[in-house]
C-alpha positions as CSV (number, residue, x, y, z in Angstrom):
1,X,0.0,0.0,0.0
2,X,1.3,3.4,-1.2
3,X,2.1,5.6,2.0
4,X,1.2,9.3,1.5
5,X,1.9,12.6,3.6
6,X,-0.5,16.0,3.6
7,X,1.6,18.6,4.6
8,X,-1.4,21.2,5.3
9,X,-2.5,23.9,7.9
10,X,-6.0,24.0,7.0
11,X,-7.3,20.7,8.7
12,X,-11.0,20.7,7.2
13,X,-8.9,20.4,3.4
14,X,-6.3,18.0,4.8
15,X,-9.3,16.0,6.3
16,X,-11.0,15.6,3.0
17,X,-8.1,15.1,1.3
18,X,-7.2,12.4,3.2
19,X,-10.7,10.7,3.1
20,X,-10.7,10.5,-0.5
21,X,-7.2,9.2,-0.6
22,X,-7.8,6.4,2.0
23,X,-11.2,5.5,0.4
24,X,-8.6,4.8,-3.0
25,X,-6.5,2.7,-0.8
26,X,-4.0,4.9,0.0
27,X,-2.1,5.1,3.7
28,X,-2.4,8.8,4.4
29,X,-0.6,11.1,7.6
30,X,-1.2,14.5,8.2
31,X,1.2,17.3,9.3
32,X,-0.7,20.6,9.7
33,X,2.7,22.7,10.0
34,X,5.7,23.4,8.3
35,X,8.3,22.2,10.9
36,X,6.1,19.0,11.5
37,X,5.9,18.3,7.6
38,X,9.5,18.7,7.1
39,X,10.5,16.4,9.6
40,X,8.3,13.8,8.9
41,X,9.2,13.9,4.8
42,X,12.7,13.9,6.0
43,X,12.3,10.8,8.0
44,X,9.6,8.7,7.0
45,X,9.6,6.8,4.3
46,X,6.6,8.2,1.7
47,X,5.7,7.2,-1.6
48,X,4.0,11.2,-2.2
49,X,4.3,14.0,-0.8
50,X,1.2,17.0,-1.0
51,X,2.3,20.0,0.1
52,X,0.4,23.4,0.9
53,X,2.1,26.1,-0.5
54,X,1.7,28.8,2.5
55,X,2.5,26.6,6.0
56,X,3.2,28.1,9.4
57,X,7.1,27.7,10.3
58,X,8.3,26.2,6.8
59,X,6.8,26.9,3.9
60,X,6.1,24.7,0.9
61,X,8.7,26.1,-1.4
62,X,11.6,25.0,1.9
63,X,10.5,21.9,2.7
64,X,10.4,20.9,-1.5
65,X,13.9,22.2,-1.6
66,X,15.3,20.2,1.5
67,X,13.3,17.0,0.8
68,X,14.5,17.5,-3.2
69,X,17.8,17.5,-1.6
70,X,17.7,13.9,-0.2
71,X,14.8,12.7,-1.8
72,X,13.0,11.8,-5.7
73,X,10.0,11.0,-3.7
74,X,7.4,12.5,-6.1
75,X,5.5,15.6,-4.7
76,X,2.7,17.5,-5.2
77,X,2.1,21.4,-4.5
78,X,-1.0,23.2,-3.5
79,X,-1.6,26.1,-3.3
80,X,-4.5,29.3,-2.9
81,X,-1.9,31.2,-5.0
82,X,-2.8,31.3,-9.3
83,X,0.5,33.6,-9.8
84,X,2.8,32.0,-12.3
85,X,5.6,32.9,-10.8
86,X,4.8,30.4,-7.6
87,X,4.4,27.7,-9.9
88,X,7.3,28.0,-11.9
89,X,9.1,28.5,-8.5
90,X,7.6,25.6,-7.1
91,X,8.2,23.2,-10.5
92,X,11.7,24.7,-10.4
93,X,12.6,23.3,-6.7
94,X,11.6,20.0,-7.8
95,X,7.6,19.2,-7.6
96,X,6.0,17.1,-9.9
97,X,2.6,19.0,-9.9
98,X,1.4,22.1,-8.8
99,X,-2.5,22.5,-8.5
100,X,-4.5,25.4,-7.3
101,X,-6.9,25.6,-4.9
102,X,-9.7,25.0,-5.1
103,X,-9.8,21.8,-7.2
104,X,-12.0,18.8,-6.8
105,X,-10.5,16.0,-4.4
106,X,-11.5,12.9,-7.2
107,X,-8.6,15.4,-9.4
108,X,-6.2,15.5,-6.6
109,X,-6.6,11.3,-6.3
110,X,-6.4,10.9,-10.3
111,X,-3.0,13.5,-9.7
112,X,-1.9,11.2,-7.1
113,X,-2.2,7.9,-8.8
114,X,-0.6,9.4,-12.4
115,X,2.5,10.2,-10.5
116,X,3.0,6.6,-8.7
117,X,2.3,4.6,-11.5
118,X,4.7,6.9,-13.6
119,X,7.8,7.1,-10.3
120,X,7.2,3.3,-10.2
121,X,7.6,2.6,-14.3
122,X,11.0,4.8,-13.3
123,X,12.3,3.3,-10.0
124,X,11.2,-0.2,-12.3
125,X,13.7,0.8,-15.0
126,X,16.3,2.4,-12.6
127,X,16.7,-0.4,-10.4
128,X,16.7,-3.4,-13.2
129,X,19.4,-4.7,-12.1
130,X,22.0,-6.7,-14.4
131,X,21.6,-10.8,-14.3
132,X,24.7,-12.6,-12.8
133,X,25.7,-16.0,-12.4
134,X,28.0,-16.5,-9.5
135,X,29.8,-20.0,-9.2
136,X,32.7,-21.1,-7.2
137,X,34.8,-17.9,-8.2
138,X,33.4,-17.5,-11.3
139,X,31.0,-14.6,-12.2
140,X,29.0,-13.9,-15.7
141,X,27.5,-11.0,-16.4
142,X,24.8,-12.1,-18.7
143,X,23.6,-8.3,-19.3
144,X,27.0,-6.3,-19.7
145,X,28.4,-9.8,-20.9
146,X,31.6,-10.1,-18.8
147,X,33.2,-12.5,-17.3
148,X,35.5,-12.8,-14.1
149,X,37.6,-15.1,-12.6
150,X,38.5,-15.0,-8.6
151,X,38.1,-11.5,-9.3
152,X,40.2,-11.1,-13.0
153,X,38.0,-10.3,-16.1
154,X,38.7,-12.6,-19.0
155,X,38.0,-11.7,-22.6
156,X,35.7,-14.1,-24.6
157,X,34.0,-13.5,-28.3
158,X,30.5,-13.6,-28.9
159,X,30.1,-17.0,-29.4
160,X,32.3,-18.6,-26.4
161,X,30.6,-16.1,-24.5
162,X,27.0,-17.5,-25.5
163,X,28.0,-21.2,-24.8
164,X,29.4,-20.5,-21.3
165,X,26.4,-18.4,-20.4
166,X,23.9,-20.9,-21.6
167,X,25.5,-23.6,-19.9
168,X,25.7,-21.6,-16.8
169,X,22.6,-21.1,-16.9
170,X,21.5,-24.3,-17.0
171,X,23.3,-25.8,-14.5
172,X,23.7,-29.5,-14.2
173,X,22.4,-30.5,-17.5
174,X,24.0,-32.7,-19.7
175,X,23.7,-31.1,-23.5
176,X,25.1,-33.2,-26.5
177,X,27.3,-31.2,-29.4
178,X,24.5,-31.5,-31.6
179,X,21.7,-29.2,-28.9
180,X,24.3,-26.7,-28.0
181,X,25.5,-26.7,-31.9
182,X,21.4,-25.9,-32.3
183,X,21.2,-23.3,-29.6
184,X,24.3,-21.2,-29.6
185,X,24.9,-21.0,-33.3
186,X,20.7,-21.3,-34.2
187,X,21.2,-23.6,-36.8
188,X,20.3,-27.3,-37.3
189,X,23.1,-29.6,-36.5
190,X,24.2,-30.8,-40.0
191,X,27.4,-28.0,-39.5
192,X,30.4,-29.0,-37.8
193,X,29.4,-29.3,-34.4
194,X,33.2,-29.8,-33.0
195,X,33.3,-26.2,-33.4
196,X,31.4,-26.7,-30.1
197,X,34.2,-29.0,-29.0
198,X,36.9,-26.1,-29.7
199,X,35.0,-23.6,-28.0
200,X,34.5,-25.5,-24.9
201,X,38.1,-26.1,-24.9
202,X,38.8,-22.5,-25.3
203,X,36.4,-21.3,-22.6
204,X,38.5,-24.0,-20.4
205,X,41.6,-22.4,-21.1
206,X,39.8,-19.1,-19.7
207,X,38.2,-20.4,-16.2
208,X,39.2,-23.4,-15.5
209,X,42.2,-23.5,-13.1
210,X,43.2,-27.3,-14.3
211,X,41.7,-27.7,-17.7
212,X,42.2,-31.6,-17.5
213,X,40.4,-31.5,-14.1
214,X,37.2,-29.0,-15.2
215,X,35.7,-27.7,-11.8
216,X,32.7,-25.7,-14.4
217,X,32.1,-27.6,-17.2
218,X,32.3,-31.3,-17.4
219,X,32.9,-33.9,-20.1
220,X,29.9,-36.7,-19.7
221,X,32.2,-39.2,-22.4
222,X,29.7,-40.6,-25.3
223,X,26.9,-37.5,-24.5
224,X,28.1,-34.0,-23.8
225,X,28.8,-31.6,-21.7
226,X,27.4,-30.5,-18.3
227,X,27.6,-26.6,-16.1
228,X,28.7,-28.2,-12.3
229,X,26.6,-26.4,-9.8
């Protein structure tokens, strides 16, 4: 459940506000001063911020700057003010919305679920994280395609690089020539599938500490070749 902060002196507006949110499934606090509001965006852990414009103690504009400072929680201004100049002041100090009062609470909801849904496409992106494999000393990068040993990176081409991280990430398999000919060069086996056996050798050479005693990819004689978990 999204977690959402008022920051607003006028308690009959933060009330209804806050009813409309809730009733959309929203968890909603109220701060009804500047000093309070600050504190609490500072601290607490918010997916939105609204923020009156004009607060006792701190006003909007400070408390936008200061949380803008630590925070991209996404936040939305209010305000009894129409001048431009507020607006752009309050856009420039990093809010996401500026609306002026008075506007319809079912608005201020619609506002408030535009901006999580687009913060959470963001943070989704942002924090995609790249897919390793980590084995015995042995890490693959299957997103920036790298490869380390015990810490050293180790140049492969394209295609050694394919067959280790397929293998890898199918640990414990036993593949013959002919599927991983298939798979890693996407052609039917009628080619030379020991080009499979040359790059297996090669990738050996690469990660393996005693090629003739493979700790990562093992020889099953008469089949294949198997990823050791």
């Amino acid at each position: 459940m999204s977690k959402i902060l008022i920051v607003e002196d006028e308690e009959a507006i933060a009330d209804l506000e806050k009813d409309y949110l809730e009733l959309s499934g929203f968890e909603v606090e109220v701060a009804n001063d500047g000093e309070t509001g600050l504190a609490r965006a500072l601290e607490g852990d918010y997916n939105l911020l609204i923020l009156d414009l004009m607060l006792p103690g701190v006003d909007g504009f400070e408390i936008c700057r200061k949380v803008r400072d630590e925070k991209n929680t996404p936040i939305i201004m209010v305000s009894a003010k129409k001048d431009d100049i507020d607006k752009i002041r309050g856009l420039g100090l990093g809010a996401d919305d500026y609306m002026t009062k008075p506007f319809s609470p079912s608005e201020l909801v619609a506002r408030v679920k535009a901006h999580l849904a687009r913060y959470d496409r963001l943070i989704g992106s942002a924090r995609e994280e790249n897919k390793i494999i980590e084995i015995r000393g042995l890490k693959i990068d299957t997103t920036a395609r790298r490869v380390w040993v015990n810490g050293e990176e180790k140049n492969f081409t394209t295609k050694e690089f394919d067959l280790l991280a397929f293998l890898a990430a199918h640990p414990n398999h036993v593949y013959t020539k002919d599927e991983l000919f298939s798979e890693i060069w996407d052609m039917e086996s009628i080619g030379d599938i020991a080009t499979v056996t040359v790059h297996i050798k090669k990738i050996r050479e690469k990660i393996e500490y005693d090629t003739s005693n493979p700790q990562y990819i093992e020889t099953i004689w008469g089949v294949g070749y198997r990823f050791k978990m």
